[in-house]
N, CA, C and O of each residue as an XYZ file, in Angstrom:
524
protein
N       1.249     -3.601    -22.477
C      -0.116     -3.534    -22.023
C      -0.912     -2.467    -22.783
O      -2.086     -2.640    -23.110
N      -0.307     -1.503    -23.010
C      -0.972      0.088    -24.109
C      -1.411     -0.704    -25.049
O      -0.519     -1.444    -25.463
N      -2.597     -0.873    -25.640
C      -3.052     -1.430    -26.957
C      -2.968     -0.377    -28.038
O      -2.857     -0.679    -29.226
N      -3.025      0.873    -27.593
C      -3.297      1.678    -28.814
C      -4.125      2.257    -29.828
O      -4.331      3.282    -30.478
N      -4.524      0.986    -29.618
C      -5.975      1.084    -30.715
C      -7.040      1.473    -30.181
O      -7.894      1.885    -30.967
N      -7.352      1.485    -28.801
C      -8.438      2.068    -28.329
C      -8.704      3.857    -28.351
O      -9.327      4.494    -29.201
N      -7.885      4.463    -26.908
C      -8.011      5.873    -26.899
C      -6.908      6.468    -27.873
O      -7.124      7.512    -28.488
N      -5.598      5.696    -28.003
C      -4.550      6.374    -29.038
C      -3.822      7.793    -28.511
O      -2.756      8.066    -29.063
N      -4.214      8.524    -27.698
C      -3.325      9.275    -27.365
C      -2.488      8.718    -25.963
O      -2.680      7.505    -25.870
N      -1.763      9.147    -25.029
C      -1.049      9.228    -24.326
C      -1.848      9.394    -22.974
O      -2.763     10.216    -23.045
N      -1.666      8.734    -21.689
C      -2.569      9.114    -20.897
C      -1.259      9.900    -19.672
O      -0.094      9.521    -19.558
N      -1.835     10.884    -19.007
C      -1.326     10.835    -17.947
C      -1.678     10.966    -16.438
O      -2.674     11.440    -15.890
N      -0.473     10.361    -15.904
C      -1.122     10.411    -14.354
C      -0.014     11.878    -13.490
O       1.202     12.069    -13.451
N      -1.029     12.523    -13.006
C      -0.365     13.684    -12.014
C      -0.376     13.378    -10.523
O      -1.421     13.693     -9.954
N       0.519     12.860     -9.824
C       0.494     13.223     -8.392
C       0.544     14.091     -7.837
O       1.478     14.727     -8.325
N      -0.073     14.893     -6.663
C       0.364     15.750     -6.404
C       1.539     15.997     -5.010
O       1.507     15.326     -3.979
N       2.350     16.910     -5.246
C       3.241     16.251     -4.828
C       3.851     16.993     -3.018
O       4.750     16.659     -2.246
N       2.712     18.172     -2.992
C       2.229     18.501     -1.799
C       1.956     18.549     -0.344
O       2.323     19.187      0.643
N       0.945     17.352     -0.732
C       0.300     17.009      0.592
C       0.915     16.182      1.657
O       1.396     15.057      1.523
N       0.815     17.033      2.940
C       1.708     16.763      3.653
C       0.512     15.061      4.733
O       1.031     14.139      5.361
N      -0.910     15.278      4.538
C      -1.921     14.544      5.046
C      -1.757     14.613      6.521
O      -1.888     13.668      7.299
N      -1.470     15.774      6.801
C      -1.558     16.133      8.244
C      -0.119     15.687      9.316
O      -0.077     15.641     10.546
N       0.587     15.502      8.655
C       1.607     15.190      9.263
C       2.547     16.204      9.495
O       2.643     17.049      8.604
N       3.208     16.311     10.408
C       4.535     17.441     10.391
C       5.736     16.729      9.208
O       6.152     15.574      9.306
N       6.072     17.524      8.322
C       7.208     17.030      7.521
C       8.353     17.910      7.367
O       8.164     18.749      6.486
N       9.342     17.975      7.874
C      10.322     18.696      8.050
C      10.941     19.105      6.637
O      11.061     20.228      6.147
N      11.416     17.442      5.962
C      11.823     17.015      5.167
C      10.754     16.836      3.707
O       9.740     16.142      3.628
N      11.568     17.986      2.300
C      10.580     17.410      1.160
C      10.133     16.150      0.829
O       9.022     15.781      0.448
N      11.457     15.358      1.087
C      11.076     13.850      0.635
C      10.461     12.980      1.528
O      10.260     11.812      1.196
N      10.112     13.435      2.705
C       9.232     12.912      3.259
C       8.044     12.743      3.113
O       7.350     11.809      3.516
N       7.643     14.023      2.281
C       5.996     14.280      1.749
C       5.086     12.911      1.268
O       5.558     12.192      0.386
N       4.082     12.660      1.735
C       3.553     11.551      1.288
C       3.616     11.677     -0.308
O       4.158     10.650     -0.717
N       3.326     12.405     -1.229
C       3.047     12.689     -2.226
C       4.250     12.182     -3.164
O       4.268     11.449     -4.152
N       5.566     13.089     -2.226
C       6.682     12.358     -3.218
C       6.753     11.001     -2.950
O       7.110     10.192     -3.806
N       6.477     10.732     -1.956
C       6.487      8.638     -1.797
C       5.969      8.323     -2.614
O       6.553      7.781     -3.552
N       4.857      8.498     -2.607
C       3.869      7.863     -3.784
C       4.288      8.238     -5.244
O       3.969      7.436     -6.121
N       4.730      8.973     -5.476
C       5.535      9.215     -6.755
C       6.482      8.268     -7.559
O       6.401      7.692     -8.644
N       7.708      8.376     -6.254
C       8.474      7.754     -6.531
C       8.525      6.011     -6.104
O       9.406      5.162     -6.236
N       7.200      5.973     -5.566
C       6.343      4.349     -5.675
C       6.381      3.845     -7.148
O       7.046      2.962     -7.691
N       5.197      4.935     -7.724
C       4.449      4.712     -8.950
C       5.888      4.342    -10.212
O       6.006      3.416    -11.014
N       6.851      5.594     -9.888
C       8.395      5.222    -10.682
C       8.549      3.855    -10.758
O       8.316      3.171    -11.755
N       8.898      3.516     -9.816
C       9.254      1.789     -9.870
C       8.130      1.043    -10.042
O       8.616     -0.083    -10.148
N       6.827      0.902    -10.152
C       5.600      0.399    -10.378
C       6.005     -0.031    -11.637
O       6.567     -1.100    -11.395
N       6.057      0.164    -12.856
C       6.313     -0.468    -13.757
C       4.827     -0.290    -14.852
O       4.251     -1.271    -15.322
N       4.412      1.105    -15.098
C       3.436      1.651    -15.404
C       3.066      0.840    -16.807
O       3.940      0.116    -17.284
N       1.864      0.944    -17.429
C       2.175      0.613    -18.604
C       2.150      1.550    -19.850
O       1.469      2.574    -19.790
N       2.951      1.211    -21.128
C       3.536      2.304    -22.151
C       2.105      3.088    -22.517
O       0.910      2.837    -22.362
N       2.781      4.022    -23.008
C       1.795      5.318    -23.056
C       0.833      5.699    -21.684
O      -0.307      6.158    -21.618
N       1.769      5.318    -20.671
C       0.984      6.336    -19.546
C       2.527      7.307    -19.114
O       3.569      6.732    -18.796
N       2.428      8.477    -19.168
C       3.377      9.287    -18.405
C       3.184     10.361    -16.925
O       2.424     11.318    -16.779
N       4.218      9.746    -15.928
C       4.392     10.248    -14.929
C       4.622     11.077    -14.228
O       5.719     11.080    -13.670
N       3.625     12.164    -13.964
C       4.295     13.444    -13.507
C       3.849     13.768    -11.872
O       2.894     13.394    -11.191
N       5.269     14.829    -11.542
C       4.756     15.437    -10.360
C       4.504     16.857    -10.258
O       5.272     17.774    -10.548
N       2.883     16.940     -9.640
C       2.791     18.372     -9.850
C       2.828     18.789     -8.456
O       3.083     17.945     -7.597
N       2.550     20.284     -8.066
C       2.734     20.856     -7.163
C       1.353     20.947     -6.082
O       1.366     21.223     -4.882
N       0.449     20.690     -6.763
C      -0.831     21.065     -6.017
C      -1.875     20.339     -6.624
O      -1.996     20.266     -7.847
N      -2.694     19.759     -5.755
C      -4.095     19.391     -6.726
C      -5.453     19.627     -5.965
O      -6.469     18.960     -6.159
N      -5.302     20.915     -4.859
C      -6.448     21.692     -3.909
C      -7.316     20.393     -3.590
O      -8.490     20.235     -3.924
N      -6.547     19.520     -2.904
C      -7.337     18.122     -2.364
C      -6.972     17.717     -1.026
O      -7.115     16.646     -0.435
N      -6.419     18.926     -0.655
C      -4.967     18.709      0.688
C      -6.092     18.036      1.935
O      -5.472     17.367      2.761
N      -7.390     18.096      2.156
C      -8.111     17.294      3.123
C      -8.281     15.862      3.054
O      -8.830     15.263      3.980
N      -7.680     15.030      1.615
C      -7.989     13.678      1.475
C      -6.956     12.954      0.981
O      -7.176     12.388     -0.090
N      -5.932     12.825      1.454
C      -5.046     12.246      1.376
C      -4.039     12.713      0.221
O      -4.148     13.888     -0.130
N      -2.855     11.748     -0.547
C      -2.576     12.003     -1.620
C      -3.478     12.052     -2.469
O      -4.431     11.286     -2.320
N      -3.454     12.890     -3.518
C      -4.234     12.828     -4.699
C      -3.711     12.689     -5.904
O      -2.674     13.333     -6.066
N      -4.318     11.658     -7.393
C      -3.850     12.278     -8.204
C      -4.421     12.052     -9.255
O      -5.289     11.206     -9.040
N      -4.399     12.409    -10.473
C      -5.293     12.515    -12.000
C      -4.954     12.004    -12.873
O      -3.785     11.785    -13.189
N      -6.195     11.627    -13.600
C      -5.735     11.081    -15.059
C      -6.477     11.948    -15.979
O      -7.611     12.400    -15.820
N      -5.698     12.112    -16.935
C      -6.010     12.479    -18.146
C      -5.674     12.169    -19.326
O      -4.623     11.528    -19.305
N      -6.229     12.382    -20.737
C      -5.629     11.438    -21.465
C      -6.133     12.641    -22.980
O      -7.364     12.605    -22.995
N      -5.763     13.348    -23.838
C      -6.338     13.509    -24.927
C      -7.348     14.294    -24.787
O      -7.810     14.427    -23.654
N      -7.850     14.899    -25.731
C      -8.980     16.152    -25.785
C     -10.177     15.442    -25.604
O     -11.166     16.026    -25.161
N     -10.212     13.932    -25.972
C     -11.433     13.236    -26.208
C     -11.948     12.775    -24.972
O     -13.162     12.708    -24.783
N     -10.818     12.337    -23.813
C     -11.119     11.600    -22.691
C     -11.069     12.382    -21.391
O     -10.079     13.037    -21.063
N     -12.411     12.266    -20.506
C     -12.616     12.695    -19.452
C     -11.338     12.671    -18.496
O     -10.418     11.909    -18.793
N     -11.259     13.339    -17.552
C     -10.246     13.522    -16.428
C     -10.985     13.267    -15.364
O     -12.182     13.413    -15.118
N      -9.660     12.676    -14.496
C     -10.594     12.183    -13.192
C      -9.531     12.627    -11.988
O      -8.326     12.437    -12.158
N      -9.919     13.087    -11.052
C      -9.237     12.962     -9.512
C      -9.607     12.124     -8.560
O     -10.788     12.041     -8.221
N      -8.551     11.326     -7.955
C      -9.307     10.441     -7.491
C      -8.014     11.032     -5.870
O      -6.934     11.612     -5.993
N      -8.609     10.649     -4.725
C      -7.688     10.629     -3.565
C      -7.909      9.400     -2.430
O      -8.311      8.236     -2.454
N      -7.364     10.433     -1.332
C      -6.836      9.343     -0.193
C      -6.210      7.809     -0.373
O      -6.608      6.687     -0.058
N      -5.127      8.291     -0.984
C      -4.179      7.601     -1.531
C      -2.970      7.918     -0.393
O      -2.831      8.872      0.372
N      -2.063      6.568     -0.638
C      -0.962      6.772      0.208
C       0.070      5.899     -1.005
O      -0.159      5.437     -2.124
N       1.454      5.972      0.005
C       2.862      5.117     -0.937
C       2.485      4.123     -0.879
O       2.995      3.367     -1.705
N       1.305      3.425      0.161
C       1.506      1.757      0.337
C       1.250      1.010     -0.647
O       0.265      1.384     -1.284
N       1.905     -0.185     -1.141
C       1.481     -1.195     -1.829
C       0.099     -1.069     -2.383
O      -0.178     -0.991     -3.579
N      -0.801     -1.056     -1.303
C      -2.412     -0.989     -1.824
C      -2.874     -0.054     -2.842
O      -3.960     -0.060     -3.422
N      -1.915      0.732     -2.975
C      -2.259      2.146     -3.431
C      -2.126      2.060     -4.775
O      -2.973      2.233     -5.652
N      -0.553      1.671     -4.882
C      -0.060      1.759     -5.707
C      -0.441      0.535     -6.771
O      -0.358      0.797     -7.971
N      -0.827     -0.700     -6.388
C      -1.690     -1.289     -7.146
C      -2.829     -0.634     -7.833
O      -3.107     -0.735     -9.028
N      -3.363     -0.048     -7.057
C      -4.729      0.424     -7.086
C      -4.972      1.321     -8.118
O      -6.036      1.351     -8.736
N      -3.525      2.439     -8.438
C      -3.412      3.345     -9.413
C      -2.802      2.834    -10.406
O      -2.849      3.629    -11.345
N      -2.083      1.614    -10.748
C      -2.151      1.071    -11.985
C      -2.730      0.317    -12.545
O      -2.550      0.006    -13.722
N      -3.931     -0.330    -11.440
C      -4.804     -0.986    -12.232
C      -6.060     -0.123    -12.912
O      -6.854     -0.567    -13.741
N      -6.037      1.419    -12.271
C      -7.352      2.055    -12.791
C      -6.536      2.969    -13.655
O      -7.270      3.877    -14.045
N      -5.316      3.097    -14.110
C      -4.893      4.051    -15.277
C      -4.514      2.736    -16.418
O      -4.432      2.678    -17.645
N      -4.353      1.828    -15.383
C      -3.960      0.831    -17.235
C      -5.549      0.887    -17.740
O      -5.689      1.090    -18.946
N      -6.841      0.719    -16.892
C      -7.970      0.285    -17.294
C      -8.605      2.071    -18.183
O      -9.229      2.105    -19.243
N      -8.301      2.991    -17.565
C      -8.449      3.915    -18.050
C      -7.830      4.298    -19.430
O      -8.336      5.008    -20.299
N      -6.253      3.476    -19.437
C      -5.207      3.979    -20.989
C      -6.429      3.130    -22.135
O      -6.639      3.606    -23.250
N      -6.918      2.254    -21.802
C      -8.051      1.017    -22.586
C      -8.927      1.528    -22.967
O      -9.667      0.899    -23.723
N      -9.257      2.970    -22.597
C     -10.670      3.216    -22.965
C      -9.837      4.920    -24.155
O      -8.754      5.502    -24.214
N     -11.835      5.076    -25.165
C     -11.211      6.171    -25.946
C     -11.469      7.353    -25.079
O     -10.772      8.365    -25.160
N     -12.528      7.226    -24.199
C     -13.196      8.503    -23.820
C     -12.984      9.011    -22.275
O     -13.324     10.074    -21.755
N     -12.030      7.429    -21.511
C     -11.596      8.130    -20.408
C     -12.969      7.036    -19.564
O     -12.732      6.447    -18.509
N     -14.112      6.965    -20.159
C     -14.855      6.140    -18.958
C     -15.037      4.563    -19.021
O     -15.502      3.689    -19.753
N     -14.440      4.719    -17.902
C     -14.205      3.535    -17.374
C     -15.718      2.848    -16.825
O     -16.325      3.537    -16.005
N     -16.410      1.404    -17.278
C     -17.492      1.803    -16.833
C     -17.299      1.052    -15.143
O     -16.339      0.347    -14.832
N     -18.333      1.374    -14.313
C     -17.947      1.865    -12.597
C     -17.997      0.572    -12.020
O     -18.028      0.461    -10.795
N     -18.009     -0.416    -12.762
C     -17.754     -2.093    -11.681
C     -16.420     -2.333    -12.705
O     -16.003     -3.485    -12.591
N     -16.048     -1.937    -13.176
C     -14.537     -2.641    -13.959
C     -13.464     -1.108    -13.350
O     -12.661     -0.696    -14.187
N     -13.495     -0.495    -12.214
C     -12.743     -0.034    -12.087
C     -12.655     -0.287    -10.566
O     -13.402     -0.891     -9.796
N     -11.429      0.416    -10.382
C     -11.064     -0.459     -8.803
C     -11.636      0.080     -7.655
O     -11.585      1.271     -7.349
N     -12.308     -1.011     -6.871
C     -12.693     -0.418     -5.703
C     -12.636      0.997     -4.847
O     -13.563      1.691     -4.430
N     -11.385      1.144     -4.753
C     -10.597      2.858     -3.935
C     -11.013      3.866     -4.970
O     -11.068      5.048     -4.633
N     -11.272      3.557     -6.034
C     -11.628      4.452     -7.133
C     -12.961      4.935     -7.865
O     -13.407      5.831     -8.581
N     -13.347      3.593     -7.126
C     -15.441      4.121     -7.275
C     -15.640      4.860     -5.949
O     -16.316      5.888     -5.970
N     -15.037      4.369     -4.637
C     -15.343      5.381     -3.547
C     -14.990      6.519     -3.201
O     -15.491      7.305     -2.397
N     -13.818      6.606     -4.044
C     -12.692      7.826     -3.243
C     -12.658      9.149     -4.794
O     -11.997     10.162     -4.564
N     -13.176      9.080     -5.865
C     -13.276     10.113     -6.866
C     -13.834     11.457     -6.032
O     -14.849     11.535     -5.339
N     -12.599     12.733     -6.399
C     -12.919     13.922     -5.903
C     -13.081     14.707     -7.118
O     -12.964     15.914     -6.905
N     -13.289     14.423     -8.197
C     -13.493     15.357     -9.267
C     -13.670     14.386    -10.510
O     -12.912     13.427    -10.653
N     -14.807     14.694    -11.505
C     -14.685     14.297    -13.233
C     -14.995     15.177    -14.265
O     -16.167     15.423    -14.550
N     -13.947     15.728    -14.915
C     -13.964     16.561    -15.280
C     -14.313     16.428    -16.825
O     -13.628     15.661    -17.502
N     -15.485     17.237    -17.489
C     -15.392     16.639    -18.845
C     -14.516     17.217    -20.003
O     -13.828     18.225    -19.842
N     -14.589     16.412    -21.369
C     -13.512     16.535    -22.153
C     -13.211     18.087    -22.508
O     -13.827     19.092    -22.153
N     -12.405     17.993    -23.082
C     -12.137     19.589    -24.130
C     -12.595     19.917    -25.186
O     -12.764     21.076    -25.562
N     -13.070     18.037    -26.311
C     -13.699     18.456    -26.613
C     -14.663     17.951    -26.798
O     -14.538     17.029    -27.604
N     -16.106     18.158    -26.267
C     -17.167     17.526    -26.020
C     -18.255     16.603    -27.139
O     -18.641     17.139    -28.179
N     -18.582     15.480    -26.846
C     -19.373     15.248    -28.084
C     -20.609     15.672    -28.257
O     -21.126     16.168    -27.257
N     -21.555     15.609    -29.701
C     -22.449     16.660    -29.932
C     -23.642     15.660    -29.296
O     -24.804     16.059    -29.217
């Protein structure tokens, strides 16, 4: 699915791996965050997106959260209130495959997925900016 030819670097997605979404969790692996993690694992991502879990993404009021980024050229995005379910997890590979497609990271806002035009908690611009 990675074409390559578009953005060319590597995109990645960060879960964070945290948030408990108000629940009592005794247990680490209970954390919604690692669910959804280890959702996205078996999701079947497409090449040149890599999977990480981070520790924090200061979003702990809206569910799971998590980011894309991709290259100095392409915007970063946080998007939340995300969970492990199915819905979700569709939801985050259809807006990081649509995101790996682009050079600059924008996605334009009716070709990206529903949960993801409503639910964006941050866009962060590039590193390095154009003139």
């Amino acid at each position: 699915m990675y074409k390559g030819e578009t953005g060319g670097e590597p995109v990645d997605l960060l879960i964070c791996t945290k948030c408990k979404m108000g629940l009592p969790v005794e247990d680490e692996a209970d954390r919604p965050g690692v669910k959804l993690h280890a959702a996205l694992r078996q999701a079947g991502l497409p090449d040149g997106v890599r999977l990480h879990a981070v520790e924090c993404l200061s979003n702990c009021d809206h569910g799971c959260s998590v980011a894309l980024r991709g290259g100095p050229k392409r915007w970063t995005y946080v998007y939340g209130n995300l969970d492990a379910q199915e819905a979700s997890v569709e939801t985050i590979v259809e807006g990081v495959t649509r995101y790996l497609d682009t050079e600059n990271g924008l996605v334009p806002w009716r070709e990206r997925p529903v949960h993801f035009r409503k639910n964006c908690i941050a866009r962060i611009p590039p590193l390095e900016l154009p003139e």
